[in-house]
py3Dmol code that shows the C-alpha trace and the ligand (Angstrom):
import py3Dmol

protein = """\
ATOM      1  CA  UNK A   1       9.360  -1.166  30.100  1.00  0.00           C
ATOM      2  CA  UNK A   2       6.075  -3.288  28.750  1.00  0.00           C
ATOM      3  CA  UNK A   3       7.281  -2.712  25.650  1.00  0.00           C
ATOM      4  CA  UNK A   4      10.961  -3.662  26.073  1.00  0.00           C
ATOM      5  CA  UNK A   5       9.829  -7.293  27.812  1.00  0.00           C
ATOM      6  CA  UNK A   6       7.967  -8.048  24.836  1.00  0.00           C
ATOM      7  CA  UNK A   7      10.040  -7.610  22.408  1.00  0.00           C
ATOM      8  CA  UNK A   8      12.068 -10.348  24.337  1.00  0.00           C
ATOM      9  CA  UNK A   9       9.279 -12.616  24.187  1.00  0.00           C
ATOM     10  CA  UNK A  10      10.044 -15.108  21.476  1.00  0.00           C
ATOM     11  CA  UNK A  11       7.171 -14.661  18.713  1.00  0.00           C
ATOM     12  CA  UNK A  12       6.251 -17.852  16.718  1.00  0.00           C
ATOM     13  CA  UNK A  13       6.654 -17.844  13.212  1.00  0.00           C
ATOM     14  CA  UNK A  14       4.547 -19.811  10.840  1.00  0.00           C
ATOM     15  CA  UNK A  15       7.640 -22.476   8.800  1.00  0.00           C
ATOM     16  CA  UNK A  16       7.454 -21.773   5.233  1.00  0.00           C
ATOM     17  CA  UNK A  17       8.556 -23.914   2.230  1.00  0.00           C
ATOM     18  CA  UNK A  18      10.161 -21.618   0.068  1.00  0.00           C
ATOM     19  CA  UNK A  19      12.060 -18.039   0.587  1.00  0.00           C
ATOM     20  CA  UNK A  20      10.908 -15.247  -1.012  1.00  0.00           C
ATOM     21  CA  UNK A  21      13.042 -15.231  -4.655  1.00  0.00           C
ATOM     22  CA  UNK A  22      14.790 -11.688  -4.818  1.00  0.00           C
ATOM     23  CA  UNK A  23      12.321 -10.427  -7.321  1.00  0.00           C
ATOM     24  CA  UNK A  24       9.522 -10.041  -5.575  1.00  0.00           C
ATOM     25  CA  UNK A  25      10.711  -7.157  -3.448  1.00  0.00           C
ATOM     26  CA  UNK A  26      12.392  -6.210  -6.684  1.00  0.00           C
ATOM     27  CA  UNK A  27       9.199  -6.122  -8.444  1.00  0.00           C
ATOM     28  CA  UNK A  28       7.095  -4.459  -6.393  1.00  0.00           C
ATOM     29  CA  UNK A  29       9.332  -1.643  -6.065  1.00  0.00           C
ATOM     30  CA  UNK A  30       9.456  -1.147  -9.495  1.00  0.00           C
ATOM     31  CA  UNK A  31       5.538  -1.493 -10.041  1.00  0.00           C
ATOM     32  CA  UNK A  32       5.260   1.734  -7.265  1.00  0.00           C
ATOM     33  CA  UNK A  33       7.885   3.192  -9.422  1.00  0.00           C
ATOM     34  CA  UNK A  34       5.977   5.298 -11.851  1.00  0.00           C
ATOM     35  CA  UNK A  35       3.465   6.655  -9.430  1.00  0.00           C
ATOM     36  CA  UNK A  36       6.485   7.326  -7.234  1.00  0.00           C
ATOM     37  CA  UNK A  37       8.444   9.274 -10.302  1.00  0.00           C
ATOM     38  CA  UNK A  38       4.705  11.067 -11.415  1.00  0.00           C
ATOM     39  CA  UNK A  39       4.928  12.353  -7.325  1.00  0.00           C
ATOM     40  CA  UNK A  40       8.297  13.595  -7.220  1.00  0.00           C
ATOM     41  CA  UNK A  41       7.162  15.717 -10.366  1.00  0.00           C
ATOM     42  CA  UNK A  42       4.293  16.784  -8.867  1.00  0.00           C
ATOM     43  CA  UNK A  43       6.251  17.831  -5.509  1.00  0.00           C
ATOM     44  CA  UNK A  44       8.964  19.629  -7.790  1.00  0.00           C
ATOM     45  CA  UNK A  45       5.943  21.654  -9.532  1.00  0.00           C
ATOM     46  CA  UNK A  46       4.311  22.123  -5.903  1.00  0.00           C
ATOM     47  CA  UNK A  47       8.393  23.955  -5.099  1.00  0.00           C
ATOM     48  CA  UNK A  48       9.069  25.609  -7.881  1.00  0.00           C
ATOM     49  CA  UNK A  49       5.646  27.330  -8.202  1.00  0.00           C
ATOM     50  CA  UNK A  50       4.800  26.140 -11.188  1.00  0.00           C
ATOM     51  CA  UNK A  51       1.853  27.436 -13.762  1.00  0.00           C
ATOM     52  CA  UNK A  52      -1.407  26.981 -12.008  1.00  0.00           C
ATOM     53  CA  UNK A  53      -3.728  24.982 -14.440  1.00  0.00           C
ATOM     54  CA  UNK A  54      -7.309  23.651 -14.116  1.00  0.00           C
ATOM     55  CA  UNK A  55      -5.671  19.822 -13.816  1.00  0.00           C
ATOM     56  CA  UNK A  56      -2.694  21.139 -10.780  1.00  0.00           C
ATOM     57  CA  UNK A  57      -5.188  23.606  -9.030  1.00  0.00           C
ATOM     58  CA  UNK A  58      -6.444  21.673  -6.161  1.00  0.00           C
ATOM     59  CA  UNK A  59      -2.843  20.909  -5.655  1.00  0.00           C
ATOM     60  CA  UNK A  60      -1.781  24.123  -5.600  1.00  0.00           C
ATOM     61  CA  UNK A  61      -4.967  25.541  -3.070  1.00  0.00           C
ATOM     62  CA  UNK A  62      -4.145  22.788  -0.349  1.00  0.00           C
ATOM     63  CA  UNK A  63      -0.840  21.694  -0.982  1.00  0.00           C
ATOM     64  CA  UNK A  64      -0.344  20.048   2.775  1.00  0.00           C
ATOM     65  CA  UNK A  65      -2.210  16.521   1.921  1.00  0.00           C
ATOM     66  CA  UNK A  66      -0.731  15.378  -0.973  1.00  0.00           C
ATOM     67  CA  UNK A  67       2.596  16.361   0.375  1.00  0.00           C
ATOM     68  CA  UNK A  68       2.223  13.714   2.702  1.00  0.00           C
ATOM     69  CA  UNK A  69       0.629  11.599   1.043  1.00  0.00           C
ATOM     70  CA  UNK A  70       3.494  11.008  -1.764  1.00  0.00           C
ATOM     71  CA  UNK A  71       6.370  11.194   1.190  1.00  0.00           C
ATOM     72  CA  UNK A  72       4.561   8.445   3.080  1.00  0.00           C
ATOM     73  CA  UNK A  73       3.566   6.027   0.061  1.00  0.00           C
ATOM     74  CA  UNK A  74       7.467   6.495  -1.051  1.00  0.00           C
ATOM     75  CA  UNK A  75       8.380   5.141   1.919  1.00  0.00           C
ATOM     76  CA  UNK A  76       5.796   2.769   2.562  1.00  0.00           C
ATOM     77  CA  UNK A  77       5.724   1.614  -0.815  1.00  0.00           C
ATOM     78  CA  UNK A  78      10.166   1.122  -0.829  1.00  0.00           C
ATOM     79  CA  UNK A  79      10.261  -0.160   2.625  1.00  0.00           C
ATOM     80  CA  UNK A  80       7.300  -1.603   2.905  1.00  0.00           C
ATOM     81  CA  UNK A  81       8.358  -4.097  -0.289  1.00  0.00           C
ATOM     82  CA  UNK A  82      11.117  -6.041   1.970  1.00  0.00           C
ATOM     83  CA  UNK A  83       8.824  -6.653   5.224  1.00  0.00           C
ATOM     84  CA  UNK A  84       7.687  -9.172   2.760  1.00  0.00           C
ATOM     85  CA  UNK A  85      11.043 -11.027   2.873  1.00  0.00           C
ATOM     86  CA  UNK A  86      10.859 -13.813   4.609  1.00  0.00           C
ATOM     87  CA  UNK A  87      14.478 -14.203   5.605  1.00  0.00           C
ATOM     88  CA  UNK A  88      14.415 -10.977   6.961  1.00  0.00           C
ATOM     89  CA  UNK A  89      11.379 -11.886   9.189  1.00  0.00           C
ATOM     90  CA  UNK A  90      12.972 -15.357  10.030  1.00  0.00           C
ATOM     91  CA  UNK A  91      15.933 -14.447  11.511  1.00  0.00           C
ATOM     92  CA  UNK A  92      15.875 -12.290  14.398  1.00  0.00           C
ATOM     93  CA  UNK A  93      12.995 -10.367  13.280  1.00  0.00           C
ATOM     94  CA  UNK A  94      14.906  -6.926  14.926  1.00  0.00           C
ATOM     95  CA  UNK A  95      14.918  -5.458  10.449  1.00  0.00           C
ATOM     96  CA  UNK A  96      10.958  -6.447  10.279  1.00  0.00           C
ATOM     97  CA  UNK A  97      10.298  -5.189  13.787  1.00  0.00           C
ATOM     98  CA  UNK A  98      11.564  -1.617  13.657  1.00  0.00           C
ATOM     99  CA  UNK A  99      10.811  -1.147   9.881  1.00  0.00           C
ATOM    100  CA  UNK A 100       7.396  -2.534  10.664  1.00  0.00           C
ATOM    101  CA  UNK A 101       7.058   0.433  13.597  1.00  0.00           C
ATOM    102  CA  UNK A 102       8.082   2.848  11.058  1.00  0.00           C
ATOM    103  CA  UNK A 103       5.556   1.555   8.560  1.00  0.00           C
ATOM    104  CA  UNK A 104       2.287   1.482  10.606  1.00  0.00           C
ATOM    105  CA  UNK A 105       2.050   5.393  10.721  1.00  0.00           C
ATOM    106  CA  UNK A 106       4.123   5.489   7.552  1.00  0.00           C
ATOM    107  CA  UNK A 107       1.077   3.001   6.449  1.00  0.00           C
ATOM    108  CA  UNK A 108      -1.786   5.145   7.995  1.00  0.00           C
ATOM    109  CA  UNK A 109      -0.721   8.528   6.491  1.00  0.00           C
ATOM    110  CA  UNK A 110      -0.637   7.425   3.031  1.00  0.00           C
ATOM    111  CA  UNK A 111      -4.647   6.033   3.981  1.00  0.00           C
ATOM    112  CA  UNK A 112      -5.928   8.839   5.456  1.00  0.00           C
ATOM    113  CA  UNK A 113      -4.402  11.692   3.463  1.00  0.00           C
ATOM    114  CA  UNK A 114      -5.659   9.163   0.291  1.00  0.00           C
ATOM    115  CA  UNK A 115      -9.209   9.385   2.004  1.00  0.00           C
ATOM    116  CA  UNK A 116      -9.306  12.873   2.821  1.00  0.00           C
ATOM    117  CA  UNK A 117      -8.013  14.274  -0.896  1.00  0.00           C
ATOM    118  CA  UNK A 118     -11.137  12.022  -2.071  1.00  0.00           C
ATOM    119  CA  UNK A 119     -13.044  13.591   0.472  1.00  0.00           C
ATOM    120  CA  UNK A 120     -12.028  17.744  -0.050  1.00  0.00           C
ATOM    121  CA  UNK A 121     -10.379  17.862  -3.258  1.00  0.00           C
ATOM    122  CA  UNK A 122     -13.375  18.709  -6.069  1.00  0.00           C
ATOM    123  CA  UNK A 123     -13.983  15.883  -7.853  1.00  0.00           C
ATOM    124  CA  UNK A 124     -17.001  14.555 -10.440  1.00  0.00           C
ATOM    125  CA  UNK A 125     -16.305  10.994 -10.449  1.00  0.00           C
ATOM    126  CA  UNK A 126     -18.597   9.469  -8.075  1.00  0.00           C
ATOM    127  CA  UNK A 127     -17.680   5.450  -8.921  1.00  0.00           C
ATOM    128  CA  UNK A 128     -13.878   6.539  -8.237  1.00  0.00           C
ATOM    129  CA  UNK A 129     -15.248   8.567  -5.192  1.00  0.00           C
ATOM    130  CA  UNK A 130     -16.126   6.029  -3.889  1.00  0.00           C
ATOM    131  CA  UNK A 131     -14.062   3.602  -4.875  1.00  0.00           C
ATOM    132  CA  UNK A 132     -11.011   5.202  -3.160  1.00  0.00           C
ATOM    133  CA  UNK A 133     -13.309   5.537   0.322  1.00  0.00           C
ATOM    134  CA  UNK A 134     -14.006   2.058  -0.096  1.00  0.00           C
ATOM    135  CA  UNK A 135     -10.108   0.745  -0.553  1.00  0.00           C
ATOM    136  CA  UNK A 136      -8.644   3.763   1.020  1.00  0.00           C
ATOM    137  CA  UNK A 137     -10.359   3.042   4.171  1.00  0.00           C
ATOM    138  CA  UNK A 138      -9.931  -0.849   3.625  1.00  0.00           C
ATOM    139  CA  UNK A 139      -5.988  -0.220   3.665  1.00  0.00           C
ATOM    140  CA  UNK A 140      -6.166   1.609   7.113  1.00  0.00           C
ATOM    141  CA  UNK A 141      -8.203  -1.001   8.635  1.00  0.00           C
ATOM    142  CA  UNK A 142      -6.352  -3.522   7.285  1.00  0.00           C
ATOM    143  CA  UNK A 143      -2.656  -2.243   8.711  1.00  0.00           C
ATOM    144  CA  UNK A 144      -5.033  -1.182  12.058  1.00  0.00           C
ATOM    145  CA  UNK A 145      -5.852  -5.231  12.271  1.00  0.00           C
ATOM    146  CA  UNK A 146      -2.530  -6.340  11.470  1.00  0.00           C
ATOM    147  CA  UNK A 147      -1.160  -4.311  13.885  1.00  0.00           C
ATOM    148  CA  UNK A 148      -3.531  -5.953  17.003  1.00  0.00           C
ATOM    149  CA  UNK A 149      -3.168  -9.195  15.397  1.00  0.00           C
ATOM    150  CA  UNK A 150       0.541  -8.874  16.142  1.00  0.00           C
ATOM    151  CA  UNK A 151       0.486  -7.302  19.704  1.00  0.00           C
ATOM    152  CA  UNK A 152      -1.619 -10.630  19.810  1.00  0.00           C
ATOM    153  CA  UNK A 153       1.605 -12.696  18.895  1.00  0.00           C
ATOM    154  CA  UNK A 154      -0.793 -13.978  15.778  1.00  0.00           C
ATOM    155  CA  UNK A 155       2.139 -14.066  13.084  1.00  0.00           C
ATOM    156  CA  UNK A 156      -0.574 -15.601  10.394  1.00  0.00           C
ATOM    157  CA  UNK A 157      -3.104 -12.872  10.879  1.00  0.00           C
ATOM    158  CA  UNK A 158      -0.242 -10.383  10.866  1.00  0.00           C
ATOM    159  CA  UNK A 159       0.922 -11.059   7.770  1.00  0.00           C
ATOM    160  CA  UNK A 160      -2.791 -11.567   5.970  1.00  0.00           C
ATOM    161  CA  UNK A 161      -4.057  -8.344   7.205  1.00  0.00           C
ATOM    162  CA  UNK A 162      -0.374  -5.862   5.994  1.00  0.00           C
ATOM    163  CA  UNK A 163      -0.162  -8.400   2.810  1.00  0.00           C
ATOM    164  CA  UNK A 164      -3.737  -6.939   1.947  1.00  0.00           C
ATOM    165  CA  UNK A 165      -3.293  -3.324   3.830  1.00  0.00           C
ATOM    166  CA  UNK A 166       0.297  -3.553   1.186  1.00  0.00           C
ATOM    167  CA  UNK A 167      -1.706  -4.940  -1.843  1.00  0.00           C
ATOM    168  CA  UNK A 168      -4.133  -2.117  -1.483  1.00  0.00           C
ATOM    169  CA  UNK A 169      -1.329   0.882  -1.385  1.00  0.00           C
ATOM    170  CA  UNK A 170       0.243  -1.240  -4.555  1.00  0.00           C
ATOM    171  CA  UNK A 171      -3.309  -0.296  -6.491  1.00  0.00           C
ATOM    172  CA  UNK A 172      -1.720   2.904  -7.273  1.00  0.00           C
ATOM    173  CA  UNK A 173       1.339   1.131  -8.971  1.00  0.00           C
ATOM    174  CA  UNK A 174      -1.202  -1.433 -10.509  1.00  0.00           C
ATOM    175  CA  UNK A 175      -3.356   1.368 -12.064  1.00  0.00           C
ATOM    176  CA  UNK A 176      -0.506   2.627 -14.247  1.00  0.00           C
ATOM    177  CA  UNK A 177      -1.048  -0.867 -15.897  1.00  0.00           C
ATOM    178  CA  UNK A 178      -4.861  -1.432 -16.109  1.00  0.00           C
ATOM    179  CA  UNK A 179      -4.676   2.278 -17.390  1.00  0.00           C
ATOM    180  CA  UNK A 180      -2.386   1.218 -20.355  1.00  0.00           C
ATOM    181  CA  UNK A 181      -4.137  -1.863 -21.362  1.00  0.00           C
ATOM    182  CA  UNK A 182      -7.661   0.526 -20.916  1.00  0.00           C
ATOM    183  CA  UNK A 183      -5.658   2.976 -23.357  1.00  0.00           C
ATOM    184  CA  UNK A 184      -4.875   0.366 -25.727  1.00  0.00           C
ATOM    185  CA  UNK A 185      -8.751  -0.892 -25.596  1.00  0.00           C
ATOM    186  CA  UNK A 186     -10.369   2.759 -25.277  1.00  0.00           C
ATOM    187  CA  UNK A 187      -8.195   4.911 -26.761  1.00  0.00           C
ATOM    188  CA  UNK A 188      -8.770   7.812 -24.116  1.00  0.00           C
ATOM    189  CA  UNK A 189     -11.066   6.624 -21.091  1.00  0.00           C
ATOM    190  CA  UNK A 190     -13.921   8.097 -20.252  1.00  0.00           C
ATOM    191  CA  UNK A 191     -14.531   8.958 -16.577  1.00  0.00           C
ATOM    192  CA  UNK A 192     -16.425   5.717 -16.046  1.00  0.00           C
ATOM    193  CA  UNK A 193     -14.177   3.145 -17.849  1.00  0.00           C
ATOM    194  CA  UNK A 194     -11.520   5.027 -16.025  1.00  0.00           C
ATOM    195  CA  UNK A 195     -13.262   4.275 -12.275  1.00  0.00           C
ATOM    196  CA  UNK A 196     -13.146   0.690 -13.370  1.00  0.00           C
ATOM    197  CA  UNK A 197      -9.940   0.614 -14.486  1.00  0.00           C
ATOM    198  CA  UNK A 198      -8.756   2.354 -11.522  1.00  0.00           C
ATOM    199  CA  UNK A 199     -11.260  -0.135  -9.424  1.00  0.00           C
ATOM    200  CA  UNK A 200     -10.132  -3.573 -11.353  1.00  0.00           C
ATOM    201  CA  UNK A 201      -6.423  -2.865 -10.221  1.00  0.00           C
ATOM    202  CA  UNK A 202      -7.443  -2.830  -6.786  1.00  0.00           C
ATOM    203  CA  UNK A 203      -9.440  -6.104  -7.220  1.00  0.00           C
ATOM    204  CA  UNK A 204      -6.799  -7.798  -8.867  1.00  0.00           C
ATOM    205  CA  UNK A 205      -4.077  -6.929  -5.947  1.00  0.00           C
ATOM    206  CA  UNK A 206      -6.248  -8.287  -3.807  1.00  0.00           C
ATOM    207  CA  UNK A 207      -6.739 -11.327  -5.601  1.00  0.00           C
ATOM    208  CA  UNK A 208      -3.378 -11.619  -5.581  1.00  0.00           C
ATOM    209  CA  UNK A 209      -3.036 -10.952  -2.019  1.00  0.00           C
ATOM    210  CA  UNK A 210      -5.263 -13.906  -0.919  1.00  0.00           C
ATOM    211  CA  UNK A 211      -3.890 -16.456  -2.997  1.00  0.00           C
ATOM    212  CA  UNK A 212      -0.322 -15.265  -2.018  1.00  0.00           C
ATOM    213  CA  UNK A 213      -1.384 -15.078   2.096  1.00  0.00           C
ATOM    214  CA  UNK A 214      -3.105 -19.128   1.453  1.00  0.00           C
ATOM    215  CA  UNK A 215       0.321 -20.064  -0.294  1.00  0.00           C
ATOM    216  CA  UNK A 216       2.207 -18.981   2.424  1.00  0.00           C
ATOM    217  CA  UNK A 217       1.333 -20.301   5.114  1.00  0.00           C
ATOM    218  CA  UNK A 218       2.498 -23.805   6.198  1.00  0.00           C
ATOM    219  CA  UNK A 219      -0.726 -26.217   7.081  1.00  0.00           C
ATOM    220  CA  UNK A 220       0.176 -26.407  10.424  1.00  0.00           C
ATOM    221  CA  UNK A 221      -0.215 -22.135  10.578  1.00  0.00           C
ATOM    222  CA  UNK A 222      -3.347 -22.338   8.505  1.00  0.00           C
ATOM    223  CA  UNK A 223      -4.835 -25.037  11.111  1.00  0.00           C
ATOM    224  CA  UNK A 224      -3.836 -22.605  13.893  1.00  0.00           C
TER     225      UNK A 224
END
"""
ligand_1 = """\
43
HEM
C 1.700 3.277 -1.664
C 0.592 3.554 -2.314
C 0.307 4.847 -3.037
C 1.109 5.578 -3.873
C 2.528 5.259 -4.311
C 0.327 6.742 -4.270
C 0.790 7.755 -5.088
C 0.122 8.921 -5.348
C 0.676 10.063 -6.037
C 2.092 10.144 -6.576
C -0.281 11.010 -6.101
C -0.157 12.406 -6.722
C -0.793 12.365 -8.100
C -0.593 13.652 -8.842
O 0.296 14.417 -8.491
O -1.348 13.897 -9.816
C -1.461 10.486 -5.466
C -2.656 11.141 -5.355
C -3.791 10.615 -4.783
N -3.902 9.389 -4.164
Fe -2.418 8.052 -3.920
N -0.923 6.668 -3.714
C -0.979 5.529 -2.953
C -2.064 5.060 -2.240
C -3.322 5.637 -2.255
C -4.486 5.071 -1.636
C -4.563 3.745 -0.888
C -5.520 5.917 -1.892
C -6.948 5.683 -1.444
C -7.744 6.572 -1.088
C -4.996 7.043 -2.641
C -5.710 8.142 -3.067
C -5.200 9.245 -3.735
C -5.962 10.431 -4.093
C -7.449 10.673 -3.810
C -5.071 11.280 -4.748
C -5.407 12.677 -5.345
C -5.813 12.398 -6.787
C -6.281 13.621 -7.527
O -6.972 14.467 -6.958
O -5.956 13.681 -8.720
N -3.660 6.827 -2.862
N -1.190 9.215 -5.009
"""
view = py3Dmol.view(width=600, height=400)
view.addModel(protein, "pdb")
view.setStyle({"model": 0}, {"cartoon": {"style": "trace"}})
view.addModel(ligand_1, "xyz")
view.setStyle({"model": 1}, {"stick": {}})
view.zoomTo()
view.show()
């Protein structure tokens, strides 16, 4: 009952200047695209029972976690690309709204079955250990913020805390990049150049995050 009066309640939302142009949602679907395609493989493999092999093992002995972790980041990478257009938030907000309900556990699972695989799956990286503890558990606090920011009816801090929650799920889509230009500089990474390749695609999402949430918002928003 709570919950039904307040989605009556009118929520203010910060004017913009422009509308999103078409190919940004367009674009950021297709920069999740290869790690999306690489996780359908790996869930085919996972089916069909395919040859175990020193590089699919930990896959293979605890299957459950990355199951859900490439099921949730399909969706919350697809979905989550058009909560970011702004007509759709503008006008009636009922798309955003129940998308958005979707995506906060939708957002969560891909964090915390990130964090745990880093956590249980044998690894002998320690900078990309920690690393993906660092922005794995930087993306669940971030949608855990924007989510009390908007029970809070604070539109800005909404949408600066699931742009960067969003821009830190997109590091897997990013990485696909920094790890061809790293081939083309490298040749074949080492483990370390690898961590900071893997590292630097976070850190430039997030760049791109802030400078994206500051050029959003109308002055008046930025003053409130
Ligand atoms: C929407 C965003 C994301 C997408 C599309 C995505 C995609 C994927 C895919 C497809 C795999 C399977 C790789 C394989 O089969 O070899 C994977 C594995 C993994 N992901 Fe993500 N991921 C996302 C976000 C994250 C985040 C935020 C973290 C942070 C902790 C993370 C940590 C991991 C880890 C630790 C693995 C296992 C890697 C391994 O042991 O080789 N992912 N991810």
């Amino acid at each position: 009952m709570k919950a039904m009066i307040q989605d009556k309640v009118q929520i203010r939302v910060p004017a913009r200047k422009t509308q999103t142009p078409w190919w940004a949602p367009a674009g950021l679907i297709l920069l999740s695209a290869i790690p999306l395609t690489f996780g359908v493989i790996r869930l085919i493999q996972l089916m069909s029972g395919a040859e175990i092999t020193p590089a699919n093992a930990r896959f293979f002995a605890s299957p459950s976690p990355v199951v859900i972790h490439i099921i949730s980041s399909a969706i919350y990478a697809l979905l989550g690309a058009f909560q970011f257009v702004s007509r759709l938030w503008q006008r009636g907000l009922k798309w955003h709204r129940w998308v958005g309900r979707l995506l906060v556990p939708v957002g969560l699972l891909v964090g915390f079955s990130g964090v745990w695989m880093t956590l249980f799956y044998p690894h002998t990286d320690n900078l990309l250990y920690m690393f993906r503890l660092f922005f794995g558990s930087g993306m669940i606090l971030s949608i855990i913020l924007g989510f009390i920011s908007i029970r809070r009816r604070d539109v800005a801090q909404h949408q600066a805390w699931m742009t960067r929650a969003y821009a830190i799920g997109m590091g897997a889509g990013t990485q696909t990049l920094t790890g061809m230009v790293g081939a083309m500089i490298f040749g074949k990474p080492n483990e370390f150049e690898n961590a900071l390749l893997m590292g630097a695609a976070w850190a430039i999402n997030l760049v791109v995050a802030e400078r994206s949430i500051r050029k959003q918002l109308s002055p008046l928003a930025r003053a409130a």
